[in-house]
C-alpha positions as CSV (number, residue, x, y, z in Angstrom):
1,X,27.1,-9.7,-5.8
2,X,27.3,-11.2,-9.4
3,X,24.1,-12.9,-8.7
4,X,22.2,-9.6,-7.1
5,X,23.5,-8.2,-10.4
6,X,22.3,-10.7,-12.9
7,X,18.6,-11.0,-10.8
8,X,18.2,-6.2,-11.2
9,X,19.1,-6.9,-15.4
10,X,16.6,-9.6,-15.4
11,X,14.2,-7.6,-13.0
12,X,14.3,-4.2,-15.2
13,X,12.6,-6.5,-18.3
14,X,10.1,-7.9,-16.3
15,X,8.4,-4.8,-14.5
16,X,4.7,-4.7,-14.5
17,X,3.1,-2.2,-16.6
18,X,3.3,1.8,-14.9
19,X,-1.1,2.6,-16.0
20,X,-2.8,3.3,-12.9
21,X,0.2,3.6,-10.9
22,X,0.8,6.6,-9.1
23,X,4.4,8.1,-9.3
24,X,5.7,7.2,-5.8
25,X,4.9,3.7,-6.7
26,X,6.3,3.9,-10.1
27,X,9.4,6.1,-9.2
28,X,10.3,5.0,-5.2
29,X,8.2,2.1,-4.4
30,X,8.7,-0.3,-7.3
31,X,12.8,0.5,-7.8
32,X,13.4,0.2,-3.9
33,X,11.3,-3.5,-4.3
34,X,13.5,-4.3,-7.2
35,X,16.6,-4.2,-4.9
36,X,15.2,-6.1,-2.3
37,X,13.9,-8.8,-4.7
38,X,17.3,-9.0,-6.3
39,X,18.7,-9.3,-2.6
40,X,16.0,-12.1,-1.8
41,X,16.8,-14.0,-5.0
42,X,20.2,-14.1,-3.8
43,X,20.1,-15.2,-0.5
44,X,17.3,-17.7,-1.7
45,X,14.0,-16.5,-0.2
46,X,10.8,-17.7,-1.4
47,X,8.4,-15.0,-2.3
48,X,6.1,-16.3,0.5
49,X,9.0,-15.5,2.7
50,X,9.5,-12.2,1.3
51,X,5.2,-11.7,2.0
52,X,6.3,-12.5,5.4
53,X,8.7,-10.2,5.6
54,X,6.7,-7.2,4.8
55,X,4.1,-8.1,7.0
56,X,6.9,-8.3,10.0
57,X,7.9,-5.0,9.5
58,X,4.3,-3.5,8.9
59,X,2.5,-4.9,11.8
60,X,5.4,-3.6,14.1
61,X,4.7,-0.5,13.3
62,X,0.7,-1.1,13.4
63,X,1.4,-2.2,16.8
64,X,3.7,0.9,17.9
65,X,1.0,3.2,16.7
66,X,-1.1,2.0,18.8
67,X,0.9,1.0,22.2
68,X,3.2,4.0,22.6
69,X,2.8,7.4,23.4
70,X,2.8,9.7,20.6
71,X,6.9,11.2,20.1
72,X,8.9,12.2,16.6
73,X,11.1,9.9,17.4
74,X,8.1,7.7,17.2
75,X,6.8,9.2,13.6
76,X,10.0,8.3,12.1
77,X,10.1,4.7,13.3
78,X,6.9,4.0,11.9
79,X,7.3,5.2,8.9
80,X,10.3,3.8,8.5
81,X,8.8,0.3,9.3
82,X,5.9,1.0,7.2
83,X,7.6,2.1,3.8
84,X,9.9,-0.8,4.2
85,X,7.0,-3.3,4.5
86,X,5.7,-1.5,1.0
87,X,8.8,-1.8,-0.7
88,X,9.1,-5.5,0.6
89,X,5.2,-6.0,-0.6
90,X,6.1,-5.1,-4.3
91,X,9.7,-7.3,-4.4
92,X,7.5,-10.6,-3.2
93,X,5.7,-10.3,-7.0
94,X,9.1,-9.1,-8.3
95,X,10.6,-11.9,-7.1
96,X,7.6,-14.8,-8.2
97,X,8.4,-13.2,-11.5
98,X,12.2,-13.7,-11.4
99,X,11.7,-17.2,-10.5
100,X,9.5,-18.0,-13.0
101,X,6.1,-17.3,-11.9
102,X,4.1,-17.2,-8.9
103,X,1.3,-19.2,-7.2
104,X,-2.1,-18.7,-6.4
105,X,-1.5,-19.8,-2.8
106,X,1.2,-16.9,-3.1
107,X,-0.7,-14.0,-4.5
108,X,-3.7,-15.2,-1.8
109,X,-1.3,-14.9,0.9
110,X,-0.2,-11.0,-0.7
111,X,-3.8,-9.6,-1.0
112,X,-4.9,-11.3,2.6
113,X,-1.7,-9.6,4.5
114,X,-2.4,-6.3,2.3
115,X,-6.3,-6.3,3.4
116,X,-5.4,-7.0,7.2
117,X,-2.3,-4.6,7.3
118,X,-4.9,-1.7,6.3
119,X,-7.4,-2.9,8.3
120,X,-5.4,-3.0,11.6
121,X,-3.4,0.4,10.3
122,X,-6.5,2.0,10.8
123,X,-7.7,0.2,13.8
124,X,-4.8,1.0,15.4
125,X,-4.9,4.4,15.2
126,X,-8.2,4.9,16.3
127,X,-6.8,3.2,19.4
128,X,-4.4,6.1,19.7
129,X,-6.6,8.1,19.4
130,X,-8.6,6.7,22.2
131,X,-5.5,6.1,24.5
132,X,-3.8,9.4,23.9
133,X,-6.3,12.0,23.9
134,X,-4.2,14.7,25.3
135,X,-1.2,14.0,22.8
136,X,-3.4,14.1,19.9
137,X,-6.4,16.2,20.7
138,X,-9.2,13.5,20.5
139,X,-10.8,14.4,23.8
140,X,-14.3,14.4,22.0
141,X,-15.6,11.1,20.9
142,X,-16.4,12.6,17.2
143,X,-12.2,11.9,16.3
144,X,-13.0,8.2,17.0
145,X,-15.4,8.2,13.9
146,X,-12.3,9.6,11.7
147,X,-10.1,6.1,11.4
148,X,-13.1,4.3,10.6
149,X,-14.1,6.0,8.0
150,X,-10.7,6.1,6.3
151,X,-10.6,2.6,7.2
152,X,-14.3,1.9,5.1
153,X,-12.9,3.8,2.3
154,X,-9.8,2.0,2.3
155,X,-11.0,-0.9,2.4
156,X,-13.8,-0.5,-0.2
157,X,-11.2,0.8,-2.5
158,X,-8.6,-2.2,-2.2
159,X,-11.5,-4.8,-2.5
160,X,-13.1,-3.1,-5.0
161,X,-10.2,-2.4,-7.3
162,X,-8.8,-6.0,-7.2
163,X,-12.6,-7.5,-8.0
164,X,-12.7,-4.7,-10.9
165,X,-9.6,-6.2,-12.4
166,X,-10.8,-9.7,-11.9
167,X,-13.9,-8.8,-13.9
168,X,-12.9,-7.3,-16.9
169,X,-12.1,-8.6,-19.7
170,X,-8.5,-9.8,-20.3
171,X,-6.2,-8.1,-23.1
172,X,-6.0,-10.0,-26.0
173,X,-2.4,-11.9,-26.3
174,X,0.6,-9.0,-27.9
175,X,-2.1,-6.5,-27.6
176,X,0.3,-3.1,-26.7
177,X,0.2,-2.1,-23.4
178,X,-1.7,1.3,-22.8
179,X,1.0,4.1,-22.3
180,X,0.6,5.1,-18.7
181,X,-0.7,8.9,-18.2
182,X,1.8,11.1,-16.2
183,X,-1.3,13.1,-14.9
184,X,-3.0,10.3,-13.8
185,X,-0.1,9.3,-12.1
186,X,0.1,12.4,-10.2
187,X,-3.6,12.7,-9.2
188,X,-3.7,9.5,-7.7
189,X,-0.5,10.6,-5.1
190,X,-3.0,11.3,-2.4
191,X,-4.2,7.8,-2.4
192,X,-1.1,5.8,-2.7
193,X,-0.1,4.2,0.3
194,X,3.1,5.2,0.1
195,X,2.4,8.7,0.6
196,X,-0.5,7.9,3.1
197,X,2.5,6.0,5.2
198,X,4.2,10.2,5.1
199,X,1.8,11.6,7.3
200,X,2.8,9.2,10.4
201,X,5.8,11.1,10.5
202,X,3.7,13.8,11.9
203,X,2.8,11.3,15.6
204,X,4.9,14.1,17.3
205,X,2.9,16.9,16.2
206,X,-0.2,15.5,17.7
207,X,-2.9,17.9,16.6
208,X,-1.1,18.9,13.3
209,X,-0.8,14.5,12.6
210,X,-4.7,14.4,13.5
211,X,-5.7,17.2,11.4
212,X,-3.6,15.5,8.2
213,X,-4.7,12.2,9.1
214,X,-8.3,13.5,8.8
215,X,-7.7,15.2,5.8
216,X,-6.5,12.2,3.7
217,X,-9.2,10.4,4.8
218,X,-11.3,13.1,3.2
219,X,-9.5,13.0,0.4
220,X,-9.7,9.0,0.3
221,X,-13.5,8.9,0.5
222,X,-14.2,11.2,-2.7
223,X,-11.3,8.9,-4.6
224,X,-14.0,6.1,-3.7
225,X,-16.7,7.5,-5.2
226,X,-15.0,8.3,-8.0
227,X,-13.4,5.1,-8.2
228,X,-16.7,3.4,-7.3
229,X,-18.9,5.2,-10.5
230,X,-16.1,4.7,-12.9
231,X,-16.1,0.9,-12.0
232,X,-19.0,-0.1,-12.2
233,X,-19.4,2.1,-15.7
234,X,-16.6,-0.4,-17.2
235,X,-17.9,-3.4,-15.8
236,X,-21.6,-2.5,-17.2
237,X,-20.7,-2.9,-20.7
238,X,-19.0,-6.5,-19.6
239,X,-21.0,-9.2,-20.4
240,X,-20.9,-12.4,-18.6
């Protein structure tokens, strides 16, 4: 316990900056991974091995989207399974920090089990969809189109934020860190995956999960172009 103690003191001076984060992230996601990196370090994980972890618990609940028949019982499983693969995604960079530093190999294995978990997520319902038409209302092949359009904007968004970041220009060294905007932090709720995980709570409801599903998907393809034309406004004045 001394040492699960020692690695949360060390943890709370070497969180990432809060800009651009949204408040479940910054107020659930990244104090839940904090724990769990603090519990890793302990037990001496790798952060590879906590990566692994998250995906376990992720794709278990990708794959019971998909394979069993729509219940509330159900809901709560996979969200359950899916918020604690999130909180297990943030501790693995938590815990390359409390040991010193990651790896490239490390953050490549992160972003490639981040793009498939969203890519399957969505896939996945879309084969519920298809599978359970009478649960969830899909009888008309239109609701198939639904998934894979969240899943384009989803996708879009992820890639596109992370090659955003890897374009622009560095910080200068002991430059202060931009305070992070509370307001920004609450606009950007819809889209953070933690709240997106929420609505699978809603499996039993069938109609009333479709309807929400398809709503944040809505709501995820105008945060893209939005996203999309203040990206590429950043990056313009970026010479290379």
């Amino acid at each position: 316990m001394a040492r699960v103690g020692t690695a949360l003191l060390e943890l709370r001076g070497a969180q990432k900056s809060a800009k651009g984060v949204s408040l479940y992230s910054r107020f659930v996601n990244r104090p839940a991974g904090r724990y769990l990196a603090a519990g890793s370090y302990a037990l001496g994980l790798t952060p590879n091995q906590v990566t692994l972890v998250s995906a376990a618990f992720s794709f278990a609940a990708v794959a019971a989207v998909a394979l069993a028949a729509p219940s509330w019982g159900l809901g709560v499983a996979v969200w359950a399974a899916l918020a604690v693969g999130f909180a297990f995604d943030s501790a693995d960079g938590q815990l390359a920090r409390l040991r010193g530093g990651g790896s490239a190999a490390g953050e490549w294995l992160d972003h490639v089990v981040d793009a498939a978990k969203l890519t399957a997520l969505h896939a996945c319902v879309l084969i519920a969809f298809y599978r359970f038409p009478e649960e969830y209302g899909t009888g008309s092949d239109g609701w198939l189109l639904v998934p894979l359009g969240f899943q384009f904007a989803s996708v879009v968004t992820f890639f596109g934020g992370l090659l955003t970041e890897k374009l622009k220009p560095k910080p200068a060294p002991g430059s202060p860190a931009a305070a992070p905007s509370t307001l920004r932090a609450v606009a950007l709720l819809p889209v953070d995956y933690g709240v997106f995980c929420l609505v699978f709570l809603l499996l039993g409801g069938g109609a009333l999960f479709r309807w929400a599903y398809a709503g944040l998907g809505a709501v995820a393809a105008l945060f893209l172009l939005t996203f999309l034309a203040k990206w590429f406004r950043e990056l313009s004045a970026v010479r290379r």
